[in-house]
C-alpha positions, 0 to 999 in steps of 0.5 A: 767135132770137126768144123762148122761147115763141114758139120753142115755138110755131115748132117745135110747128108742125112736131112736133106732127103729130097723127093719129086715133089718136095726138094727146095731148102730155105734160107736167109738171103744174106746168109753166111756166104759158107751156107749159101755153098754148102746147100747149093752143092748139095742141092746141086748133088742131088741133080737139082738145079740150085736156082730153083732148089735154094730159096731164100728170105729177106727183108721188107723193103726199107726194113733191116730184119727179117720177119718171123710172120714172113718166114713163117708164110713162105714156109706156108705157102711153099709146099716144096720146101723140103728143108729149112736151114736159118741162122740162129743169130744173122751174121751181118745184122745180129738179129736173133731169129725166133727158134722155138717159133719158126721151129714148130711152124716149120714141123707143121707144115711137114719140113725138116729144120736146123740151125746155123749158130756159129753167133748164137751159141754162147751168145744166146740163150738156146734150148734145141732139145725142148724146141724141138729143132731137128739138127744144129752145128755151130764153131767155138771160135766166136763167143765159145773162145777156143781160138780160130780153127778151133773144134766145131759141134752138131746137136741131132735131136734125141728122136733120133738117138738110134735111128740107123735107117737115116743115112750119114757119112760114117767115120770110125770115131762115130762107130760104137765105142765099146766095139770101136778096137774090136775093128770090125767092117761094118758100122754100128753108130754110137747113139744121138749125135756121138754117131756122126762124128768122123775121124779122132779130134785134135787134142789141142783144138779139144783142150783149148775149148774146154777151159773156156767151156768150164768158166761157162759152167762156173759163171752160169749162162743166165748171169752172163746173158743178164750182163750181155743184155745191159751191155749191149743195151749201154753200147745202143743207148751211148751211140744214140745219144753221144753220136746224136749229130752224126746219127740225125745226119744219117752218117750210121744207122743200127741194123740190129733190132732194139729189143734184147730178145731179137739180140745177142751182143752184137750190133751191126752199124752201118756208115753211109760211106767211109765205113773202112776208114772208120774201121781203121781209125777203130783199129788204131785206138785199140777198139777190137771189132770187126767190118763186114763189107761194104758198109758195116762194122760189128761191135760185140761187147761179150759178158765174159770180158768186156766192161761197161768202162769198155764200151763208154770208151769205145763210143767216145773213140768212135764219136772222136773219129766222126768229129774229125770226119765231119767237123 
């Protein structure tokens, strides 16, 4: 239903419940610039100021990814944290966070959490219902394959199938559907998360994520993520040791952590300087990745359609344009 951020702002109406004691939402410092909107405007609503509502979490100096052990200590410490929204896998390093764990922590303490997926699902292995996550969105468009613009998704956990004293934004496709035509004034939520959906989905944003969603099934997600994890560790192991002149003179670094279950597909490289040049001479190879400024480009070698072949020739490609670069 929807889209990402538009999902987000559907469920922070109905999680975010701020009082005179408890109104801070955490999330990561360099977290998608969307979320960094979404919940400063919401906060913002609420009449609190976002420079003192918005709290955020990084990194240790020196370090790329952020620590579960220091995520969990704010979370700890700060007892007017009323929300916590982190991403599943971070965006711009590729760190997959610790769900299950800093779920419980968060519980614990008394806070309501969510989490952003948008490169986690499809990506990452993920069991929302029995880590007891209180609410998720996430888009289709990365490694769901329904195309840009494609059909968002929310997940609200099953303790709050039909509570309907939570407020939310109504629409008439959240309305019960076995009396949704009998057109009646108040609203009655379909129950769990069928309840927040707003208007009639496109058809063809629907019919372009349920093939891609079939093929999911017919694979199975285990041997997709087995085939990920050997990808991306080949794409880590040819970098370090093909690129070994370049990597030694500190011209790029990894920002994503080493071990696989810290990381989906994606690895984060980060070039010293010239990282759009490197890009560019990518580009004009065929090696379809993506930048993210000012200083890092995304290589995410997916189970569904890339090869080991793939990502031997990619490396070389790369290794090719920092030869030239750097006789």
């Amino acid at each position: 239903m929807g889209t990402l951020t538009s999902n987000l702002h559907n469920l922070l109406v109905t999680f975010y419940r701020p009082t005179a004691t408890r109104f801070k939402i955490l999330i990561e410092e360099k977290a998608f610039p969307s979320d960094h909107y979404a919940m400063s405007s919401h906060i913002h609503s609420r009449g609190i100021d976002p420079a003192v509502g918005l709290v955020t979490i990084g990194a240790r100096p020196g370090e790329t990814s952020i620590r579960t052990e220091d995520i969990i200590d704010l979370i700890q410490k700060d007892k007017e944290i009323a929300l916590v929204v982190l991403s599943g896998v971070q965006y711009y390093t590729g760190q997959l966070f610790e769900i299950e764990k800093i779920t419980a922590a968060a519980h614990k303490e008394g806070c309501i959490i969510g989490w952003d997926l948008a490169h986690a699902v499809g990506n990452a292995p993920l069991r929302l219902h029995d880590w007891d996550v209180d609410f998720a969105c996430w888009c289709s468009y990365k490694y769901l394959n329904s195309g840009p613009g494609g059909i968002a998704g929310l997940f609200v956990h099953e303790k709050y199938a039909n509570d309907t004293s939570l407020p939310r934004l109504a629409g008439w496709w959240g309305n019960n559907k076995t009396e949704r035509f009998e057109m009646k004034p108040e609203f009655n939520p379909s129950e769990g998360a069928a309840g927040y959906q707003l208007s009639n989905p496109s058809v063809m944003a629907m019919a372009c994520l349920i093939g891609s969603l079939e093929l999911f099934d017919e694979a199975g997600f285990d041997l997709l993520r087995s085939k990920s994890v050997r990808l991306t560790g080949y794409l880590e192991a040819l970098l370090l040791e093909v690129l070994s002149r370049h990597f030694t003179a500190d011209r790029f670094r990894i920002l994503t952590p080493p071990q696989h279950e810290q990381r989906g597909c994606q690895l984060s490289i980060e070039f010293s300087e010239r990282m759009m040049d490197v890009f560019k001479g990518l580009k004009e190879r065929g090696v379809i990745c993506d930048e993210r400024k000012p200083t890092v480009i995304r290589i995410a070698p997916t189970p569904f359609y890339n090869s080991f072949t793939d990502v031997y020739k990619a490396v070389y490609h790369l290794k090719d344009i920092l030869d030239a670069m750097y006789p």
